[in-house]
Every structure is written in C-alpha cells, then in structure tokens.
N, C-alpha and C positions, 0 to 999 in steps of 0.2 A: 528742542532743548539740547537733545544732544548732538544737533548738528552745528550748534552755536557753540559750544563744548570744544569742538574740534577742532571747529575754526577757531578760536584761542588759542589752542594750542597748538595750531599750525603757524599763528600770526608769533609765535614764540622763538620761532626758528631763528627768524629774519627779516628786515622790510621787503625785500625784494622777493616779489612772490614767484617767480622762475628757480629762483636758490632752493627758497621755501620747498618746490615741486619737486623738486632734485634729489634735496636732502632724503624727503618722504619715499620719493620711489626706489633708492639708492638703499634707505635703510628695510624696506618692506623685500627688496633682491637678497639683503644679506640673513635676514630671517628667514626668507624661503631654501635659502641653501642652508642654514642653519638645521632647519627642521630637517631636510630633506638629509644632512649629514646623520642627523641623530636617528631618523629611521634606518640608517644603513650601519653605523658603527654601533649604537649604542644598547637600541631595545633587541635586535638578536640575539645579545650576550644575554636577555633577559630572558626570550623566547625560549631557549637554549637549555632551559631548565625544567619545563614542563615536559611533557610526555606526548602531547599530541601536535601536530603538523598546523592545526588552523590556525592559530596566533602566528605563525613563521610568514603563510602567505596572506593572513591579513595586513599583517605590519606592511609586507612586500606591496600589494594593489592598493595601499593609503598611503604611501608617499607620496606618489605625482598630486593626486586632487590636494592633498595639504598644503604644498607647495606652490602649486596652482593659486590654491585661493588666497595663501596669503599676499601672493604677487599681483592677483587682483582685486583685493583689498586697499593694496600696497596704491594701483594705480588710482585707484577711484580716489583714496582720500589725496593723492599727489595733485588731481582735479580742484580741488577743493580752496585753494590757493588764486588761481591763474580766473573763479569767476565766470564761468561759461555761462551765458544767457540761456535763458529759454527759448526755444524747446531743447537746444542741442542738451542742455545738462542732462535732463530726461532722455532723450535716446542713447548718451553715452552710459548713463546708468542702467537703463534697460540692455543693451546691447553686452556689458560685463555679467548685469545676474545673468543672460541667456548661456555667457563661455562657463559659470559655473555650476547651474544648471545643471549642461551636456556632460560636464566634467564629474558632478556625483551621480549621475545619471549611468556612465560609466561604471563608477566603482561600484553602485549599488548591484548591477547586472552581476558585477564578478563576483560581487560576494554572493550574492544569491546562487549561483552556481555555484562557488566554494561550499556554503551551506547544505545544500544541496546532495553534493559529493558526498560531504563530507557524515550528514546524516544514513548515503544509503548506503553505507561500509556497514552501519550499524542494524543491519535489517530486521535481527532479532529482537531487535526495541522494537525500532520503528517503523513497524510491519507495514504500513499504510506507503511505505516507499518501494518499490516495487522496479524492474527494471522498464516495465510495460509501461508505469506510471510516471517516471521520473521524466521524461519529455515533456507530458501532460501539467507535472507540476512547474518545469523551466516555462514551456509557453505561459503558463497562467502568473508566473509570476513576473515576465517578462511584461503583458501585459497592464501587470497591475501596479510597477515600476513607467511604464513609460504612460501612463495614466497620469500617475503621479508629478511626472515631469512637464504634461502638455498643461497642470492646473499652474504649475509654479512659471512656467514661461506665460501663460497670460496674465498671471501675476502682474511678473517682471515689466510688462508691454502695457500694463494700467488697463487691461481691459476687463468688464465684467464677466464674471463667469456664472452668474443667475441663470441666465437666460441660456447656456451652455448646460448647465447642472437638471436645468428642466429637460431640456430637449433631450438630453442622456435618459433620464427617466422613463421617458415615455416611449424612447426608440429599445432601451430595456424591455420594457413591459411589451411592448409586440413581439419581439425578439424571444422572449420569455414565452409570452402565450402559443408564439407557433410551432417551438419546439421545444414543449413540454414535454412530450414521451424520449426527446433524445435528452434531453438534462434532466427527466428522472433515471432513465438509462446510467447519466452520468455519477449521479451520486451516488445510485444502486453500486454503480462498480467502486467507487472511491470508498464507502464502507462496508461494499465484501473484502478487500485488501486490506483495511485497517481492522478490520473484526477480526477476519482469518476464519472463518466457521468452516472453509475448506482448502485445500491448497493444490496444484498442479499435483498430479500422482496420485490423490486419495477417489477412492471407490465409492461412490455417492448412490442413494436410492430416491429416487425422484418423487413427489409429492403423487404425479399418475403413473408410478411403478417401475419406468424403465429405470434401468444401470447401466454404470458407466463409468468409466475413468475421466475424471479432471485434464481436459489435454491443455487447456489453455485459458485465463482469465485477463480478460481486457477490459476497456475504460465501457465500453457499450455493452459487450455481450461476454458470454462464457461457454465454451465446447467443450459437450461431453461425447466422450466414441465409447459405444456401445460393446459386447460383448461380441454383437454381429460384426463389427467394422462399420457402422454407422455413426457418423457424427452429428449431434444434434446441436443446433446454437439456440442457445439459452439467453434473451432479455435478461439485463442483471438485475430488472426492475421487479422481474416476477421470480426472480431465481431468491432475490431480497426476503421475499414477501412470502415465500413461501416453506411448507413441512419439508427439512431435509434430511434423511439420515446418513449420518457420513461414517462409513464403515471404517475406515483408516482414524476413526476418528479416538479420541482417550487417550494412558496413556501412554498406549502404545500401540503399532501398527497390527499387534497380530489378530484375528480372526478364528471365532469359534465354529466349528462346523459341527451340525448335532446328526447324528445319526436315529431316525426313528424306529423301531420295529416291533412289529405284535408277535408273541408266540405261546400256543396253543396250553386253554386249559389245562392242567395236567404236569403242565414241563416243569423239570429243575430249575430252580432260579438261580440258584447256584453255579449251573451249571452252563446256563445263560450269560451270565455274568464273566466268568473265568472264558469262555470262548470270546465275548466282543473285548475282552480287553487283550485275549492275543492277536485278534486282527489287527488292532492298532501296533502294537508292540514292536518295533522293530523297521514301523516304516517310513521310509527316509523324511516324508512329508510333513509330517504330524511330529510338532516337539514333543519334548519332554517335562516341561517346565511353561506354563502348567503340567501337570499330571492329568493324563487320560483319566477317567471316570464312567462310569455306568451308573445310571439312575432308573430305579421301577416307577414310573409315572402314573399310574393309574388300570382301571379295571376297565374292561371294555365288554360290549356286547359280544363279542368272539374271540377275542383273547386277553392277555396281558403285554400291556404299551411299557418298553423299556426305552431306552434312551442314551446312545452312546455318545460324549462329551470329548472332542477334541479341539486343541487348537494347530493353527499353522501362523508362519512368520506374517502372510502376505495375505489382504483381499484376493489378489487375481490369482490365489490358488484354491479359493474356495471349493467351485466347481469342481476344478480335476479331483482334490482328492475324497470329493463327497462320491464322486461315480465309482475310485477304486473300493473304498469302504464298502458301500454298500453291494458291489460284485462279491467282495472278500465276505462279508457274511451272509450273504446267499450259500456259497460253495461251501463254506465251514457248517454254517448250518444242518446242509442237507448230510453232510459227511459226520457230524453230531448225531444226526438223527432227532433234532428239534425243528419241530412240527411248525409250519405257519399257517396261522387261523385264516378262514376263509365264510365268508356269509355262505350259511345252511339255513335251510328250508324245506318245512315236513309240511307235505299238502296231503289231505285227505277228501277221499272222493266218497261221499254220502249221498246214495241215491235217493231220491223221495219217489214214493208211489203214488202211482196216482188215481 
C-alpha cells in the first residue's frame, strides 16, 4: 500500500522516469545538506543553553547518520521510478539497509561511549561505574550493539533468523553452564561496585578473622593486604555472600579503640578514672571529638573491669595507639600506686590418718 503510494507520487513528478529519478535524488541531496546545515548552525545556539556538554556532542555524532540516511532514503525511492526487475531490486534494497545499518551502528557505539563517559564523571551517583569497570561496561555494550546490528543485516538480506536465535541459545546455555563460577565471579563484582558495602582504602574483618585493607576490587576478584603484608584474593562470589565487618565503614572513618583493665578490690575509682583519662589527654593520636571516656563495666572474680573509650581518625591507627595506651597505663598505674588483680589461690593441706 504504501509502496503504491509512492509510486504515485513519484509518477507526479513527470512521464519520464530518468527525470522522475533525478528530481528525487536531487531533492533527497538538498535535504540532507539541509539537515546537516541545521545540526551545525542552528541546534548549538540551542545546545548553548543548557549546562552540560552531552547534547553539544550528541547533536555533533547525529549529523553524518542523518544525512546519510536521508540520502539513502533519497536513493532508494529515486529507484523506484526507473522499475528494476527482480532480484536486482531486492539486492539493491538490501545492499542500502546494510550502508545504514553500519552507519547507526556507528553512532550508536559513540553515543554509548559518550553515555558512558559521561555517567562516570558522575561516580557518586552512579557508583556501579567504576574505572576498573568502565572497559567492562564499553566491551559488554559493544557487544550488545553489534549483536543488534548482525540481527537487522540478516534482516535487510531476507534471511531467517529462527534457526540463528536457537542456535545462540543453546551455544548460551553451554557457554553459561561451563563458566558458571567466573559469571557468578562476575556479577558478585558488578554488585559489590553498585552496592559499595566496601571501597579501596576501607579496613575490612573477614567472615574467618583475617584483616585487611581494601587494595583493590575488580570484575572477578577482590585484594585484601593484611596487616602482615600479605595479600589475599578474594572470589567476589564468596566475598558477596558473605558476614563482612567494614571498620571504615558509617559515618565516618574514625575508629574506637577500647582500652580494658582490671584493678584491684579496694582501689579508688575515682581515682582510676582521673588517671586513664590523663593518659589519653594530650596525645597526639587520639582526638578530641569524640571525647575520651572511662566506663566501670562490671565486677569480676578478682577485680574491677573499667574501660577506657577512645577514638582516632584512621582504622590503620588502631593498633599502634592501643599498644601506646596500654604501655601509658601500666607506668601510670604502677606510679599511682593502683594495684592489678591477679588469680589467688589458697590451698590447704589436711592430713588424714590413717
């Protein structure tokens, strides 16, 4: 219907269908430079207005394919005229969808990379963008663009794609089933990046104990380097799936370091108190804000459990300043003159006669 359509209005032109040809491809050149003017003069003064850069270079990479198409638009219907027999009509029609095909095939690629780009400026949105990952995302969507391009050229070329769309299936499904641990691998890591449960830098406690710094998180796996200088690599599949505690984590980086100690039935608690908080007081490690604290925690078989409450800026200062502390109230202690309990034991020796 509407190719009968056309031809009426081609046969409108003129009797002679060379004219007819002419007319058509002549006025389908002057639109395509048409358009092509107006993406260059007109919509940048539009562009021009907004605030961000992606309308500037979309407008820029959709000129040529618009222009393009309309010029092969232009030629196909200029065809339409002059009567081409079968099959030639068919191969010239297929042989133009294939030039525009290649030709959105193109821009889709660019914009996809502009997209792209242009999302991973934005990282604190769109956290799942990553610099490790943004390759990862280019190949996969490369992929799924020229995917898209191999179904519309067998299109264009009349061929079935049944018997293609099975065969993909099924070459899937092996494909799938024999590297199921590396594309669980894979998606483990595509939604530790999008969740964020941890980041490069943060100090993590592992579900069997070890710790460690975040050095690196990739599409497969995840390194953690230990306290020793040991790096371990972590499946992102079990790292997913598993109890994490992320010490860097809340919100904020800093870190509580608790000081415990017992002292002896009898002592000032007062007096307890006013010494563990001048060991903290003054040193350079241990902020201020929070505010140091001392807590009586409870009664013990051999002493009383106090509890001295600090924080620092950083996890990887935990360590160092729990060893100064507790060096600092050893010495104060003993120069206090507060005692530390220690397990006693009264044994009596009852002879029996015999």
């Amino acid at each position: 219907m509407m190719r009968q359509q056309l031809s009426e209005l081609v046969a409108s032109l003129g009797p002679n269908p060379w004219i007819q040809s002419l007319l058509i491809l002549s006025l389908s050149l002057v639109i395509a430079k048409l358009a092509e003017l107006t993406s260059v003069k007109v919509l940048p003064r539009l562009t021009r207005r907004t605030t961000t850069e992606i309308d500037d270079r979309l407008f820029e990479i959709l000129r040529k394919p618009v222009s393009i198409s309309v010029l092969l638009i232009g030629i196909h219907l200029s065809l339409l005229p002059l009567a081409i027999v079968e099959p030639f009509d068919r191969y010239v029609g297929s042989v133009l969808a294939t030039l525009a095909v290649f030709v959105w095939l193109g821009f889709a690629l660019r914009f996809a990379n502009l997209l792209l780009e242009t999302l991973a400026r934005k990282r604190d949105i769109f956290t799942f963008i990553q610099p490790q990952t943004l390759p990862v995302l280019e190949n996969a969507a490369t992929v799924i663009l020229m995917g898209g391009a191999a179904y519309f050229l067998l299109l264009a070329w009349h061929v079935s794609v049944s018997g293609w769309l099975a065969s993909a299936g099924i070459a899937g499904l092996a494909i799938g089933l024999a590297a199921k641990d590396t594309l669980a691998n894979l998606f483990a890591g595509v939604s530790i990046l999008a969740d964020a449960p941890f980041t490069v830098g943060d100090f993590i406690v592992l579900e069997s104990g070890e710790r460690g710094e975040i050095i690196r998180i990739g599409i497969r796996s995840s390194r953690l380097l230990t306290r020793d200088d040991l790096e371990i690599v972590l499946p992102n599949s079990i790292l997913a799936n598993s109890k994490i505690i992320n010490e860097a984590g809340g919100p904020a980086r800093q870190r509580r370091v608790r000081v415990s100690v017992q002292v002896a039935y009898g002592s000032d608690i007062d007096q307890v108190r006013r010494v563990l908080l001048n060991v903290v007081q003054g040193h350079q490690e241990v902020l201020t804000d929070p505010e140091p604290r001392v807590r009586f925690r409870e009664f013990q078989d051999s002493g009383l459990r106090f509890e001295l409450l600090a924080w620092v800026a950083e996890p990887v200062l935990h360590g160092r300043v729990l060893d100064a502390l507790n060096s600092e109230v050893y010495e104060r202690f003993n120069t206090e003159g507060i005692g530390f309990p220690y397990p006693a034991r009264d044994v009596y020796l009852h002879q029996v006669a015999e």
